[in-house]
C-alpha positions in Angstrom: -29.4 -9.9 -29.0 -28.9 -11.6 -25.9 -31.6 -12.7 -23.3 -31.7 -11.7 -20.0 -33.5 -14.4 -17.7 -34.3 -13.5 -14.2 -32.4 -14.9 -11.5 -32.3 -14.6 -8.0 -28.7 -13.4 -8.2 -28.7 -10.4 -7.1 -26.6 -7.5 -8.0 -27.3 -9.5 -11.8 -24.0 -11.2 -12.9 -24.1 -8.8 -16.1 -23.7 -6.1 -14.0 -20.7 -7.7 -12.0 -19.2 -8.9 -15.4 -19.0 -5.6 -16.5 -16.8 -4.1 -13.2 -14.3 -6.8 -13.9 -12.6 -7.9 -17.3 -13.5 -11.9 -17.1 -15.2 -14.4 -15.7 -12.2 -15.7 -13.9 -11.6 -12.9 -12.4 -14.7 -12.2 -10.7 -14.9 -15.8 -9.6 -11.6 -15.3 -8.3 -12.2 -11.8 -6.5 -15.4 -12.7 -5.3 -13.9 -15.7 -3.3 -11.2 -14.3 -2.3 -13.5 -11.1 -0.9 -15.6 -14.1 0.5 -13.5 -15.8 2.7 -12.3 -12.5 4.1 -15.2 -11.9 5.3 -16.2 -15.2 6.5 -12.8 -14.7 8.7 -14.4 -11.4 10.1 -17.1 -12.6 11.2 -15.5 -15.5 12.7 -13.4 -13.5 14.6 -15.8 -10.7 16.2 -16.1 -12.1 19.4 -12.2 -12.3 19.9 -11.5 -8.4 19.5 -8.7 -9.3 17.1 -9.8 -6.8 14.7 -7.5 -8.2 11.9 -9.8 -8.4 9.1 -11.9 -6.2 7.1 -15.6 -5.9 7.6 -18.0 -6.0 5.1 -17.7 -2.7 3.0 -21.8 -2.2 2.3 -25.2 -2.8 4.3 -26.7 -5.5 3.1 -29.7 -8.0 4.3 -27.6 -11.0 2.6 -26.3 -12.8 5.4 -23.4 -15.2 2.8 -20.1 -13.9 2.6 -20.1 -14.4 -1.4 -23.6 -12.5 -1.5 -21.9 -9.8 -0.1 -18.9 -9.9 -1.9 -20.9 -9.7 -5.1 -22.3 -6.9 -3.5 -19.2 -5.0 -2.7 -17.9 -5.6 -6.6 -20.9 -4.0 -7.7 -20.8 -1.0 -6.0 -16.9 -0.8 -6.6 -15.9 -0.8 -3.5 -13.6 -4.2 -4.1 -11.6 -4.0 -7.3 -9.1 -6.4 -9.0 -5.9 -5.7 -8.6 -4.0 -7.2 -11.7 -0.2 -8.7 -11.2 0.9 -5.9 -13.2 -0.1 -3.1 -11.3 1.8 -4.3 -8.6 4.9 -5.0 -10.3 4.8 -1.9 -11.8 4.0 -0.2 -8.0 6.8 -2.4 -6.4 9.1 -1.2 -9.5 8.3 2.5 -8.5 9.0 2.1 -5.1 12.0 0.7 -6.0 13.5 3.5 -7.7 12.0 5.9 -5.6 13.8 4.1 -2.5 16.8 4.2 -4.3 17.0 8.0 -4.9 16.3 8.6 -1.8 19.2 6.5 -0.5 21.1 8.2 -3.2 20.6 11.9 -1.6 20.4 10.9 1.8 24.2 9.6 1.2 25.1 13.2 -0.8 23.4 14.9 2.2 26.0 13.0 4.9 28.6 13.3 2.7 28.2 17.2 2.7 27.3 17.2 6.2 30.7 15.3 7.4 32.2 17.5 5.1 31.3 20.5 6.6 31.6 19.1 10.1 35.6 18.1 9.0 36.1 21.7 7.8 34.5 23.5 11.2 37.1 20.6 13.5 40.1 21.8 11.0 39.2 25.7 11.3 39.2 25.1 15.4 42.2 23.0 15.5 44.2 25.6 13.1 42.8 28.4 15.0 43.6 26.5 18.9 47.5 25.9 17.1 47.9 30.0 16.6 46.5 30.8 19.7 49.0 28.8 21.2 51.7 29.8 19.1 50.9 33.8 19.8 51.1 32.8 23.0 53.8 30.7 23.2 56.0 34.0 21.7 54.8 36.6 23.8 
């Protein structure tokens, strides 16, 4: 049975071990999280508004207390490679369908437009030939 010591860690790295699947990945989302909000709060006075702000209240005034912070409460949430492949992949195919019946939809649109100019033009020729032999 494992031993919990007390630490001034706070949420408690157990509890931010279980929101993520490794070590590496917390260290790595927590730092990442960290220096994006290090870059908010350099920029405030600017008005540039480019970055996200901190995503809970909290008295911790480090960006990586917070970020630890924000992966506890789920409110930041690793994104694996994968998943985006697989999103990008999606997008993808759904792009390419849509190209696909956007293209049917002119083609049946020019269609249609090139039978109404043929019905006018036949129709303008007989006009002219009733009236030519009257």
């Amino acid at each position: 049975m494992a031993q919990f010591h007390d630490s001034m860690v706070t949420p408690r790295i157990e509890e931010l071990l279980s929101k993520v699947d490794s070590r590496f990945t917390l260290v790595t989302l927590g730092a990442q999280r960290a220096r994006q909000i290090n870059a908010y709060f350099n920029q405030l006075g600017e008005g540039m508004g480019a970055n996200v702000p901190p995503q809970v209240t909290s008295s911790a005034r480090k960006p990586l207390s917070i970020a630890f912070e924000e992966i506890s409460v789920d409110k930041i949430v690793p994104v694996r490679n994968e998943d985006i492949i697989e999103a990008a992949i999606e997008a993808a195919v759904l792009e390419e369908i849509v190209d696909e019946v956007a293209e049917e939809i002119a083609e049946e649109i020019v269609a249609e437009l090139l039978e109404e100019i043929v019905e006018e033009v036949v129709a303008e020729i007989e006009a002219e030939e009733d009236s030519a032999g009257e």
